[in-house]
N, C-alpha and C positions, 0 to 999 in steps of 0.2 A: 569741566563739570558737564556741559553739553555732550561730550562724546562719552562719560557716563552713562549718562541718561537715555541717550542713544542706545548704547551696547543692555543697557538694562530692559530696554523698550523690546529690542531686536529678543532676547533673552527669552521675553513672557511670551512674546508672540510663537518664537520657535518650541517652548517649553509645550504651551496651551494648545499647539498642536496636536505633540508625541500625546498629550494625555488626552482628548478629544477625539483622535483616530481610533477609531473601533476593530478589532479584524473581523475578516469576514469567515462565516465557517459553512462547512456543509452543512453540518447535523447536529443539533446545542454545540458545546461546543468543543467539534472535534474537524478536523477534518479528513476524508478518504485520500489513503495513503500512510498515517499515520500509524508506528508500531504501535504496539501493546503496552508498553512503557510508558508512552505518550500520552495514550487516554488515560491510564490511571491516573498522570500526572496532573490530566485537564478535571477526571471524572468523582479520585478518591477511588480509595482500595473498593474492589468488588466484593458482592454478596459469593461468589462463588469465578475458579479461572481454570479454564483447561491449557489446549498449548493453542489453540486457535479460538479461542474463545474467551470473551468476558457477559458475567449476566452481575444485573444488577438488580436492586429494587428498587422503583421510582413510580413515578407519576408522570401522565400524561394528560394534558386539559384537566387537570382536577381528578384525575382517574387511576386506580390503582395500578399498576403493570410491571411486568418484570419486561427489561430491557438487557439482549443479547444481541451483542455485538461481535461480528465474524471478521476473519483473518484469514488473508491466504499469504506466503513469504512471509508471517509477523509487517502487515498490510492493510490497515483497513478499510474493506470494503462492503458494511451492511452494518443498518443497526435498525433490529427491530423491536417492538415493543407488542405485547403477549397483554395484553386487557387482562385482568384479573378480578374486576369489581363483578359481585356476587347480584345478579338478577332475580326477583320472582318471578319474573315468565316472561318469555323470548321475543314477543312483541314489545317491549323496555327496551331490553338489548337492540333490536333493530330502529328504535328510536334513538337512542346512543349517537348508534350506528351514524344516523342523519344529522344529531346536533353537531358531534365529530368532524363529518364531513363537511357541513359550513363554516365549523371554525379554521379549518386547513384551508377552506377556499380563500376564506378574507386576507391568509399572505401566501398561498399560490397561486390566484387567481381560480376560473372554471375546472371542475372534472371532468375527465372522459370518463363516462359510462362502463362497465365492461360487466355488468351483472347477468349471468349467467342462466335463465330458467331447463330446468330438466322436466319441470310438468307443468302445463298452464294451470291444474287444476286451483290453486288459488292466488293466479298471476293478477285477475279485476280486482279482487276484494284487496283492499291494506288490511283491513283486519284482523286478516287469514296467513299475513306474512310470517310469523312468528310460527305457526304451525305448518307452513312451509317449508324453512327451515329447520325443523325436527324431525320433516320427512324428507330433506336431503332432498327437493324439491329445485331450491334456489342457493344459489352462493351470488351472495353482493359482491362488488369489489369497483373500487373508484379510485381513478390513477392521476397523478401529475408527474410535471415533469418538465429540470431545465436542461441546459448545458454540463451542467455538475451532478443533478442529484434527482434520481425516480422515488417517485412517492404511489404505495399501494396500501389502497385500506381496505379489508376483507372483513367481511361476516360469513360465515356459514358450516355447515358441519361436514368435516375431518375427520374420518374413523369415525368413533362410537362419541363424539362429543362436537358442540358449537364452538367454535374458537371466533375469538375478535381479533386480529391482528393491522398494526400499523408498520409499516417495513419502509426503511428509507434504503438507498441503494445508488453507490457508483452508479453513473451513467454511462461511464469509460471499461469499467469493469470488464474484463476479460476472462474467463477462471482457465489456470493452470488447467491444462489437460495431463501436462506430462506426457515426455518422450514415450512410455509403453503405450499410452492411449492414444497415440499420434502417429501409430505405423501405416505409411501407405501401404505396405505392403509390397512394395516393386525391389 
């Protein structure tokens, strides 16, 4: 009866493990490396699939976005997310921008900086940033970053529009050049 008890004891212990153990992932939950097959299996069928690509529709921090996730070799190695929630004026958006930003710091720790001015003219005023931005003035952009996984948050205008993007990204990442783009030429 005792060596029951035992093997019963031993049983819960070893059970309450397997079920306690979390894995860990790069990116919700998928991790770089992983084919195409794999995230659907993690993610649910896509909004839309190419042969290197999956895009979905989700949310991020409570915020509307579509989310594409890149492939090289059926490989994953990028999944960004494309902000989608509708602004009345671009000074919001770049307030976003910063609530965003702090909520990523509180489980990546500090950003580096990497905001870009092309005209001081309304670099003193916060104000003015919104109309900044409209004039292609400034592009934000705030980076983390571990062992496994780069993190870039951008605002600023792309062509004829402001985009918001949030882009996580292999940190091991290599991209295929391909033997034609890799001639030395000797």
């Amino acid at each position: 009866m005792k060596k029951l008890i035992l093997f019963m004891l031993v049983l819960v212990v070893i059970c309450s493990g397997v079920v306690l153990a979390e894995e860990e992932y790069d990116f919700r939950e998928v991790n770089w490396g992983m084919s195409i097959d794999e995230v659907i299996e993690n993610e649910g069928e896509p909004a839309d699939k190419g042969d290197s690509n999956l895009l979905y529709e989700t949310q991020v921090a409570g915020r509307d976005a579509y989310l594409l996730y890149e492939f090289q070799n059926d490989k994953l190695y990028e999944g960004t997310y494309f902000i989608t929630r509708k602004y009345p004026n671009t000074i919001l958006k770049f307030g976003d921008y910063l609530v965003l930003q702090k909520e990523i710091e509180k489980l990546y720790g500090e950003h580096k900086d990497e905001t870009v001015w092309y005209n001081n003219r309304h670099r003193t005023n916060i104000d003015n940033y919104g109309r900044a931005l409209r004039l292609s003035h400034v592009h934000f952009r705030s980076t983390w970053g571990n062992e496994n996984t780069n993190i870039d948050l951008f605002l600023g205008r792309l062509s004829d529009k402001i985009h918001f993007i949030l882009k996580y990204y292999d940190s091991n990442f290599e991209e295929d050049v391909g033997i034609e783009n890799n001639k030395t030429g000797l």
